[in-house]
PLY file of the C-alpha trace (Angstrom):
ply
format ascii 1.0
element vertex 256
property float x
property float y
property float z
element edge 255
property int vertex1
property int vertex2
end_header
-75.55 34.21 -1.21
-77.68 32.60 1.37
-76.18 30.55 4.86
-78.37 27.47 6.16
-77.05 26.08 9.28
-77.42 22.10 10.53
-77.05 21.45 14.23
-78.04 18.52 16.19
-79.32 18.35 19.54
-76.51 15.45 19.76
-76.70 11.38 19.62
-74.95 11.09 15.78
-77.83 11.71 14.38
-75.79 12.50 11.12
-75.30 15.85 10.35
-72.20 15.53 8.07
-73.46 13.25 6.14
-76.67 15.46 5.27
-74.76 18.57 5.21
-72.58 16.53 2.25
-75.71 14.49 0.76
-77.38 18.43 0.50
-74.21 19.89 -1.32
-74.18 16.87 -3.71
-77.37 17.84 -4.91
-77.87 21.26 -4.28
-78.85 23.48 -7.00
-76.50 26.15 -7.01
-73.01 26.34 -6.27
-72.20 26.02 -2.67
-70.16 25.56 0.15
-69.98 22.99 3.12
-68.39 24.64 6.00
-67.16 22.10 8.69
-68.13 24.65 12.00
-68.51 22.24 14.71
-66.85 23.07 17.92
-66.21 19.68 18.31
-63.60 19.69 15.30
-63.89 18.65 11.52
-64.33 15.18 10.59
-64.46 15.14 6.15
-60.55 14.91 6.35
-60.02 12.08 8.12
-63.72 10.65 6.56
-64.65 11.15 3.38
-61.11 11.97 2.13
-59.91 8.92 4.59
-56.57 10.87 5.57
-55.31 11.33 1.85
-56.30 14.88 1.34
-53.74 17.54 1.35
-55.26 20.78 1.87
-51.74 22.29 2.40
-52.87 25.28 3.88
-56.13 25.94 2.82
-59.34 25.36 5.48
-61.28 27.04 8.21
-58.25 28.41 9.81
-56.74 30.29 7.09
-59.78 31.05 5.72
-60.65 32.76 8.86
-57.81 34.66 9.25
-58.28 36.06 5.37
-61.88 36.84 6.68
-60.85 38.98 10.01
-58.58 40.67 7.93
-61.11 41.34 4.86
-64.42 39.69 5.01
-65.41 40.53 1.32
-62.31 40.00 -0.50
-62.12 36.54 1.68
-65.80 35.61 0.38
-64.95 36.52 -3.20
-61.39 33.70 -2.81
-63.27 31.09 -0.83
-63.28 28.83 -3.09
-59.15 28.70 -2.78
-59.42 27.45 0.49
-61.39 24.79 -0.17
-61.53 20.94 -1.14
-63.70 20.29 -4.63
-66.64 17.33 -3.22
-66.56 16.47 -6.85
-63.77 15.43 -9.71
-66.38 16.87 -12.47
-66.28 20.50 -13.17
-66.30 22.28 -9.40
-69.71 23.67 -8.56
-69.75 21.97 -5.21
-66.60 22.25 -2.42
-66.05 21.66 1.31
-64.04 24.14 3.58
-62.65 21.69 5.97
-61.58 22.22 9.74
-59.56 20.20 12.07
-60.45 17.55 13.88
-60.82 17.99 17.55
-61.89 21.10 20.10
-58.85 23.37 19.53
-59.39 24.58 16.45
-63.30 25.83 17.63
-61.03 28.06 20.78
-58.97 29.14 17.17
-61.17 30.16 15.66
-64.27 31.52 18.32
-62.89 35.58 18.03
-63.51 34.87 14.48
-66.87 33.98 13.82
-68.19 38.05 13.30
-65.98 37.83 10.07
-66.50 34.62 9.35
-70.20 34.98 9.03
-69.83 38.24 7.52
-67.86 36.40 4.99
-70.22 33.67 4.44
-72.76 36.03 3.58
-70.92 37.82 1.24
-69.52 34.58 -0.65
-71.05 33.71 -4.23
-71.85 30.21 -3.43
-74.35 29.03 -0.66
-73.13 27.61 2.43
-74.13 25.11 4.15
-72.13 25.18 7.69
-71.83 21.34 9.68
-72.73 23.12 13.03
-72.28 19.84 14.54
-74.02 19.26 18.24
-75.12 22.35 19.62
-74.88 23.46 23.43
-75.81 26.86 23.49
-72.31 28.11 22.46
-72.84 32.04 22.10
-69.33 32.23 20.37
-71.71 30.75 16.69
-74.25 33.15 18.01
-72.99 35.50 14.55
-73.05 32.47 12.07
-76.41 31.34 13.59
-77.79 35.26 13.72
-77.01 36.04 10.23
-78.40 32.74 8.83
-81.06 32.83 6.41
-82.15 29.00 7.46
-81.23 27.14 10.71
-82.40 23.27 10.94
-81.94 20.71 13.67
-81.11 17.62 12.03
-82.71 14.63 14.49
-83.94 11.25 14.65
-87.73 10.71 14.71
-87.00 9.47 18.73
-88.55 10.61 22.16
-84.63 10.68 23.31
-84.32 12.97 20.46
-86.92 15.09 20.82
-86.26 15.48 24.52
-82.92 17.08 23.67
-84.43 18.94 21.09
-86.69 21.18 23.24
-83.83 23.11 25.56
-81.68 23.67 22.79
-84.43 25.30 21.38
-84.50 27.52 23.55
-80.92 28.19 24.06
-81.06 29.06 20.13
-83.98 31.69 20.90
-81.40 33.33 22.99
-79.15 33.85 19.65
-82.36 34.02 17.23
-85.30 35.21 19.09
-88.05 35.42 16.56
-87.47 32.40 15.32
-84.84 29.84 17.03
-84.85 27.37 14.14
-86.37 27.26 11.06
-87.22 24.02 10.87
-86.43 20.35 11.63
-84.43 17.45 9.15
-85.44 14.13 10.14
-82.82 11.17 9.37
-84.18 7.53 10.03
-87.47 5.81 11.33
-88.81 6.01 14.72
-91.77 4.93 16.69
-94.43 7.63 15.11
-93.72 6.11 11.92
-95.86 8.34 9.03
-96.62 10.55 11.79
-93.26 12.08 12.95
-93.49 15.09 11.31
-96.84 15.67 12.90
-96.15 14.53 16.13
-92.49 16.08 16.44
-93.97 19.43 14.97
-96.63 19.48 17.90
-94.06 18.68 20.63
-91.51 20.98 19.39
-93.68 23.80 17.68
-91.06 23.37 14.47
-91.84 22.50 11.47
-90.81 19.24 9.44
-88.77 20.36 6.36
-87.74 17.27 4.51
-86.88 13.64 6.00
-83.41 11.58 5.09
-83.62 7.68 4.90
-81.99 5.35 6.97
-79.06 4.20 4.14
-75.72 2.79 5.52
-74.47 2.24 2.27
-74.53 5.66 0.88
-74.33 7.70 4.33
-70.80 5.37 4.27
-69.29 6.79 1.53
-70.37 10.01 3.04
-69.05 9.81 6.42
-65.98 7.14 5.79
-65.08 7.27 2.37
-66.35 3.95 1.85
-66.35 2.76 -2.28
-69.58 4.19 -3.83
-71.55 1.60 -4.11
-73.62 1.24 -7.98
-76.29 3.44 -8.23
-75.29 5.79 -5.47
-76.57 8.67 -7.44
-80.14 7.07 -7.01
-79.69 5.76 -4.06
-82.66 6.44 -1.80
-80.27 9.07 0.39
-79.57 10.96 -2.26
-82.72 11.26 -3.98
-84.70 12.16 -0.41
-81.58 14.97 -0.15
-82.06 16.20 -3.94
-85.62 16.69 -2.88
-84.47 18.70 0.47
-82.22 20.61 -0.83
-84.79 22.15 -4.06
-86.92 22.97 -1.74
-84.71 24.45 0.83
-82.66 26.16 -1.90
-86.04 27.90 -3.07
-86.92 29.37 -0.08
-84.06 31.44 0.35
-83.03 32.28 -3.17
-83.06 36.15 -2.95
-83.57 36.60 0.41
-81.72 38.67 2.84
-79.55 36.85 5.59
-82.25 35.56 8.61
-85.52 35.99 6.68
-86.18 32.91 5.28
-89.20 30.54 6.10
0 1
1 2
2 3
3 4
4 5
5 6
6 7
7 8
8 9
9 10
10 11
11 12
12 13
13 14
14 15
15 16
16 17
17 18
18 19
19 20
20 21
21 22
22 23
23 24
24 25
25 26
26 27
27 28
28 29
29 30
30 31
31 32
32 33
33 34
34 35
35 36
36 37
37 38
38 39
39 40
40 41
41 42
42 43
43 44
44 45
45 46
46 47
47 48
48 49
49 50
50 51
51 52
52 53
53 54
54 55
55 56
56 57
57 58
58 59
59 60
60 61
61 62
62 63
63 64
64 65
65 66
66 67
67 68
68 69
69 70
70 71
71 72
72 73
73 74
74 75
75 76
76 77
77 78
78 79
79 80
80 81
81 82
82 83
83 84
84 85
85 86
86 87
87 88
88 89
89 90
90 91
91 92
92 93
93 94
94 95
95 96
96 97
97 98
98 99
99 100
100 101
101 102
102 103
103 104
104 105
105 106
106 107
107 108
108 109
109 110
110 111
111 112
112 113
113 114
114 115
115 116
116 117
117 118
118 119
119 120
120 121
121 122
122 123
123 124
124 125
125 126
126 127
127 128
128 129
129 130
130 131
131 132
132 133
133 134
134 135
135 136
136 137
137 138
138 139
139 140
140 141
141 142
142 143
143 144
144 145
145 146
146 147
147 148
148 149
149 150
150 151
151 152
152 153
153 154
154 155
155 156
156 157
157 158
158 159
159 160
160 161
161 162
162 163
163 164
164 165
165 166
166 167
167 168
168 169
169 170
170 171
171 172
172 173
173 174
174 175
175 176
176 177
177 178
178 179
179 180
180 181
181 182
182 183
183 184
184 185
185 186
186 187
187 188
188 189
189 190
190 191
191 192
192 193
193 194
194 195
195 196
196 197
197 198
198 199
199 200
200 201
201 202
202 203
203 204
204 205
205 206
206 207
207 208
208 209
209 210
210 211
211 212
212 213
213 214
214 215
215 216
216 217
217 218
218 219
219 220
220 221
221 222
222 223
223 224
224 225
225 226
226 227
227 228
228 229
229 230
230 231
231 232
232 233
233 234
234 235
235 236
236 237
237 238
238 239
239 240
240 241
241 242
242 243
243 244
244 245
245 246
246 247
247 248
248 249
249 250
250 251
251 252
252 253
253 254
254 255
């Protein structure tokens, strides 16, 4: 199956929360793979501490995969957390909080992405705030869709542009595929237009501004009524179609 990648140039813009609003409505099984360097965060948030993954996460899951990338993908689902009580379609591979596990688990990215590739769900993998760290240069190589999630802001945009090009380093035809805007900014209807210009990236979908559903999200905070239609959700339902579209079928990296 196919691996899309979120990164942020930094500044919480909130790429947890739309990995997880994605995978909630995604239209396939998949995957949310916590890979930021920085360490995991749905433990301690959405689960609020009470999850007990025994065993199961990133780390073992990466050992399984150095040892045997295919049979790994084909028992990922083992080492993973459900996202939902309702039949399982939808799960999150979780990773430690804090920096050590990324030096854990940095020999083990060549599998890992091997592994992702190979799985038979999607994945969608939390790259967290990217710095030009060549050890996710594999996961970000083999990816058939790589987006910078941002806010629609000239602080944003102005971290944007050198990470950029510290991705075309890892992904030289194309260092991301496209850009995920979360929240308002100054360009108002124009910030696709205007960000797409600066950047030369295109604009693939936009995520409200919702603090009640992005809390239940990234704190485990009660759902409030309606989350299903809240306005997160449905702008992510309408992301992830279209982003699920594009690279049904195609090969690892050739998605547009």
């Amino acid at each position: 199956m196919a691996v899309v990648v979120l990164l942020s140039p930094g500044g919480s813009p909130g790429v947890t929360v739309a990995a997880l609003a994605l995978a909630l409505t995604w239209p396939r099984d998949v995957i949310v793979a916590e890979c930021d360097p920085a360490g995991g965060s749905v433990l301690a948030g959405l689960w609020r501490g009470h999850a007990e993954p025994g065993g199961a996460g990133m780390l073992r899951f990466a050992l399984a995969a150095q040892r045997d990338p295919p049979n790994a993908a084909a028992v990922i689902r083992s080492e993973a957390l459900p996202l939902e009580d309702t039949p399982a379609a939808r799960f999150v591979l979780p990773a430690p909080a804090g920096p050590f596990a990324a030096r854990q688990l940095a020999p083990a990215w060549p599998s890992l992405a091997a592994a992702f590739a190979a799985a038979t769900a999607d994945v969608i993998a939390d790259a967290g705030r990217f710095d030009g760290e060549s050890a996710l240069a594999p996961l970000l190589g083999g990816a058939a869709s790589v987006l910078m999630v941002c806010r629609p802001l000239i602080r944003q945009a102005a971290a944007v542009k050198p990470r950029l090009e510290a991705l075309a380093q890892i992904r030289p035809a194309r260092p991301a595929d496209g850009l995920l805007l979360i929240g308002k900014g100054p360009y108002g209807s124009d910030a696709a237009r205007v960000l797409t210009g600066a950047l030369g990236v295109p604009v693939r979908g936009s995520l409200p501004f919702d603090p009640a559903a992005s809390a239940v999200l990234s704190d485990g905070a009660a759902a409030p009524r309606g989350f299903r239609r809240s306005a997160l959700i449905r702008a992510a339902a309408a992301v992830a179609s279209g982003l699920a579209r594009d690279i049904a079928g195609q090969p690892a990296g050739a998605a547009r």
